[in-house]
C-alpha positions in Angstrom: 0.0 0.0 0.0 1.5 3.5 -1.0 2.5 5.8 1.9 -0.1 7.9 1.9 -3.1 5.8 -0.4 -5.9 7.4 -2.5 -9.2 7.0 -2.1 -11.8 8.4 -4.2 -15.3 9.1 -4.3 -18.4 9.1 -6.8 -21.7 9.1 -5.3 -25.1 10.4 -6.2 -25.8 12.0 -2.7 -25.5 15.5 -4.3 -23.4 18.5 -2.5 -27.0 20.4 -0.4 -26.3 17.7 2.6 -24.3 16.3 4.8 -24.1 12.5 3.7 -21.3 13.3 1.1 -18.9 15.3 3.5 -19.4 12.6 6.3 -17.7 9.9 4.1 -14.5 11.8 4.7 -14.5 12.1 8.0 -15.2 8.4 8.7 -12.2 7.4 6.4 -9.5 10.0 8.3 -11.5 8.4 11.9 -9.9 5.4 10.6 -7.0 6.2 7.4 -5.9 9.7 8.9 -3.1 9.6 6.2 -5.2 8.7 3.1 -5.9 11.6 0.6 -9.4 12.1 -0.9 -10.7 12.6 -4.4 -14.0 13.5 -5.1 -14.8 12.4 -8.4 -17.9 13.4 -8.3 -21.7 13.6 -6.3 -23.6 14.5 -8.8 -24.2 11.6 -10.6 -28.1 11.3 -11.4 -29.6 9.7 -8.4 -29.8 6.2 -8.8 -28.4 5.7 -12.2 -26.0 3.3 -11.9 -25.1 2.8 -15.7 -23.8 6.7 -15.5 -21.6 5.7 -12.2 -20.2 3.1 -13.9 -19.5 5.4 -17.2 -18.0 8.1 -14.4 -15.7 5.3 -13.2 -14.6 3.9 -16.1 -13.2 7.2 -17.4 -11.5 8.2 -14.1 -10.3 5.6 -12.7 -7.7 4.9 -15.4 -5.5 8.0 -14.8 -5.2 7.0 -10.6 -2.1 5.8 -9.4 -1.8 2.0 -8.7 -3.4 0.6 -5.7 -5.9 3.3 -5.2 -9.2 3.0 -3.7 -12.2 4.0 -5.2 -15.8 4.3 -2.9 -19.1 4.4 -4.9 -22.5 4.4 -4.1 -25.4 4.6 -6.4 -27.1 2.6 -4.3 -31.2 2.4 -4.5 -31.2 -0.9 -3.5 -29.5 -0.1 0.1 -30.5 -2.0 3.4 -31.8 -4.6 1.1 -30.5 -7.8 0.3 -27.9 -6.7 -2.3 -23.9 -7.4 -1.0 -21.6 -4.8 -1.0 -18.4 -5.7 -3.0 -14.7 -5.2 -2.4 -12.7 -5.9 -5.5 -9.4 -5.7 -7.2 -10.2 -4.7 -10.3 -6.7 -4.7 -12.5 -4.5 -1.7 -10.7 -7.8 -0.9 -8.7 -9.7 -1.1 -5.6 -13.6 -1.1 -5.9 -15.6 -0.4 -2.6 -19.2 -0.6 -2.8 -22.8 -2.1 -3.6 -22.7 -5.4 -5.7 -25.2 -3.7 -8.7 -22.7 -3.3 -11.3 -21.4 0.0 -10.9 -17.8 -1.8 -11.2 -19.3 -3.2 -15.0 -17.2 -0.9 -17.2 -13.9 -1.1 -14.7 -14.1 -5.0 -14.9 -14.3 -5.0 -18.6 -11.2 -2.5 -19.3 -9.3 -5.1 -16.6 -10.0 -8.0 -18.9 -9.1 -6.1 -21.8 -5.6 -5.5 -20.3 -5.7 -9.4 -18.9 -4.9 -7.9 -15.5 -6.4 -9.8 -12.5 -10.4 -9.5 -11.0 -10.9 -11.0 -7.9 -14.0 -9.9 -5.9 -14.5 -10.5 -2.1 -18.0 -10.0 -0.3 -18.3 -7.0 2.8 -18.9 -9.7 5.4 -16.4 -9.2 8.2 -18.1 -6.3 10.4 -14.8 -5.6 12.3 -14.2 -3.4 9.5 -17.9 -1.8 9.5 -19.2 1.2 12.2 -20.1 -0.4 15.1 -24.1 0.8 14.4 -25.1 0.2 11.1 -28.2 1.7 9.5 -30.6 0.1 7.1 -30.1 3.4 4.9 -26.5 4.7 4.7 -24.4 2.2 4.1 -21.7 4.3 2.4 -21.0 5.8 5.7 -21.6 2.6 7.7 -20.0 0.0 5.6 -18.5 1.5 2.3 -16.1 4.4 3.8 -15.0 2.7 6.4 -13.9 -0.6 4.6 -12.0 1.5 2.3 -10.1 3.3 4.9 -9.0 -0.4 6.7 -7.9 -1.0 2.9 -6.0 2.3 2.5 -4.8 1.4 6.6 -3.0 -2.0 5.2 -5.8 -4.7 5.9 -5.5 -7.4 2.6 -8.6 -7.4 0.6 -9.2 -10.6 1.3 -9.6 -9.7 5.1 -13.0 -8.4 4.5 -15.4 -11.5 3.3 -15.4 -14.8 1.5 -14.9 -14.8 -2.3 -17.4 -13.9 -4.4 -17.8 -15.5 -8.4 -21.3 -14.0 -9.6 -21.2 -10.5 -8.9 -23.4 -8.3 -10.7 -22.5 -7.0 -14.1 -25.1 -4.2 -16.3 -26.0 -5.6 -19.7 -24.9 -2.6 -21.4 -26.0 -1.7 -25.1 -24.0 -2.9 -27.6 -23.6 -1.4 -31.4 -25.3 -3.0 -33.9 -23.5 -3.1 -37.2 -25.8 -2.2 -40.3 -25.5 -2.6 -44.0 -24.3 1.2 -44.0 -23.4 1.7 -40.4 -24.3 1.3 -36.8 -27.2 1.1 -34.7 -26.0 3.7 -31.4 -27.0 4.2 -28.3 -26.4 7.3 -25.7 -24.7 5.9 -22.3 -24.4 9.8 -20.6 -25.0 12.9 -20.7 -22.7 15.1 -19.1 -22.8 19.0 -17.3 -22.6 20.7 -20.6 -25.5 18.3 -21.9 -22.9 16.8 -24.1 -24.4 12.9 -25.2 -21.8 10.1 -24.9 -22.4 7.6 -27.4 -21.1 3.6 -27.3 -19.2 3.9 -30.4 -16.0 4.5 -30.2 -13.1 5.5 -32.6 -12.7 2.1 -33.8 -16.5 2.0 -34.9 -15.6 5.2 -37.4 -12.6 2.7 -39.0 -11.0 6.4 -39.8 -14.0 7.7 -41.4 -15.0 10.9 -41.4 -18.0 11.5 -43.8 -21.6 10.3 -41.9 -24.6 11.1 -41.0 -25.6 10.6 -37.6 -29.8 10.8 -37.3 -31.0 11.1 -33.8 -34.1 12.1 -32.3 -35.5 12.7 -36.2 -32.2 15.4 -36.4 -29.5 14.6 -39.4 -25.8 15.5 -38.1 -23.2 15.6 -41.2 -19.6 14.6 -40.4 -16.9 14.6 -37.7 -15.8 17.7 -36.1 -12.6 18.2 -34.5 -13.3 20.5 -31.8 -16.3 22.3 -30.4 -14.9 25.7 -31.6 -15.3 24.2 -35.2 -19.0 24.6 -35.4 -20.5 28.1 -35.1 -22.7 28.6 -32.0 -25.8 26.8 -31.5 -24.3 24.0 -34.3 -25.1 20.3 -33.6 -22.0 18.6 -34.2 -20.1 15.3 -33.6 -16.6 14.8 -31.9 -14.2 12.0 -30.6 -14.5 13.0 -26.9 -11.7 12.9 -24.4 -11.8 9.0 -24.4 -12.1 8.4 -27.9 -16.0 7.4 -27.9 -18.2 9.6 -30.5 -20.1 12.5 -28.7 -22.8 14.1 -30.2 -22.8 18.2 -29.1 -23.7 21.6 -29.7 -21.2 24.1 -29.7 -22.0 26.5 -26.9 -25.4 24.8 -25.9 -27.0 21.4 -25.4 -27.5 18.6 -27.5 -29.2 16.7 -24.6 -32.3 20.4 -24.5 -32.0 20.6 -28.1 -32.7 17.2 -29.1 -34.4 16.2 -26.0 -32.2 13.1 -25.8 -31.2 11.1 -22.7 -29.8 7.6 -21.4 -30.9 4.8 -23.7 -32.0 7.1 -26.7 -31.1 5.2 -29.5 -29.5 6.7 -32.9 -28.2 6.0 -36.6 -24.9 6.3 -38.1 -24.9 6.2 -42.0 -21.4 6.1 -43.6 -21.2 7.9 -46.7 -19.3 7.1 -50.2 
């Protein structure tokens, strides 16, 4: 474990209360030394699929060995586990309903190792645990005995069947692929699940969403006038569609799921 460990945070408890700020101060109770990230509490409450996509983008650029807390959690105080897991160079600390998914698959893509262990031991819980809070009660403070030196297998038995999203795949067409959005971000900014490989170089399309025809691959947002709908490789190479200075997610009143067409043309 690195002298002073990372551990980083993405909930959708929002910034208005208290429950976000109280993670930290159960993990320096416990990790005084451990340095916090807040990726983010503002995910949409209980959408899971956009924690995972949040994850997936971040976690990447952390340094080896860090620990990453998140709860998107709608199904707490029920039967659902809550997962530890070694996820390639990362830790995952949280509920067992596939917020890891998109972490796991970029491990298996590298062959690195996944080994998942279930939060059983309560030594390494609060001593009161509520039926509605569980990142504060179980979560936080498992990832601060991680960041203190515990092994991961210290915390519960093995587990071999966690729960993984069935995310939307791209259908190939005679003249294209069949999209689908997987986020929409701050700036309203739709993240697609095609990627640069998908294009095969190409430049010249026609993406058709919500009834709207978008010609071509932009650059950069300043390439299109303002107010222009546009599509861009985004910061991790998957196909955004966008408006330059506005919304694509207001303008074409688009969202999660919201399926689309890409048309190569000759």
């Amino acid at each position: 474990m690195m002298n002073k460990p990372v551990i980083s945070l993405t909930t959708d408890f929002g910034t208005a209360d208290y429950d976000a700020g109280v993670l930290t101060g159960v993990i320096w109770s416990i990790a005084p030394q451990a340095n916090i990230a807040v990726l983010t509490h503002d995910v949409t409450p209980f959408n899971i699929l956009e924690g995972a996509v949040i994850l997936s983008r971040c976690t990447p650029f952390f340094p080896e060995g860090s620990i990453h807390i998140a709860v998107v959690d709608p199904g707490v105080g029920t039967e659902r586990r809550g997962l530890a897991a070694r996820l390639g160079k990362q830790i995952f600390v949280g509920p067992d309903n596939g917020l890891c998914t998109l972490m796991v698959e970029q491990a298996h893509k590298e062959n690195l190792p996944v080994e998942f262990y279930a939060l059983e031991n309560t030594e390494y819980w609060l001593p009161y645990v509520t039926s509605v809070f569980h990142g504060r009660d179980i979560f936080a403070p498992v990832a601060a005995h991680l960041a203190a030196g515990i092994p991961l297998n210290k915390v519960g038995s093995p587990v071999v069947d966690p729960v993984l999203l069935e995310l939307p795949v791209p259908i190939q067409t005679a003249s294209g692929w069949r999209g689908t959005i997987l986020h929409v971000d701050h700036f309203g900014n739709l993240t697609t699940n095609l990627t640069a490989g998908h294009l095969s170089g190409k430049v010249n399309y026609v993406v058709t969403i919500q009834g709207t025809a978008i010609t071509g691959l932009t650059t950069t947002y300043g390439s299109a006038k303002p107010g222009e709908l546009l599509t861009l490789l985004d910061d991790s190479d998957c196909l955004e569609i966008a408006v330059s200075q506005g919304s694509a997610e207001k303008r074409l009143q688009a969202r999660v799921g919201t399926e689309f067409e890409l048309v190569f043309q000759e």
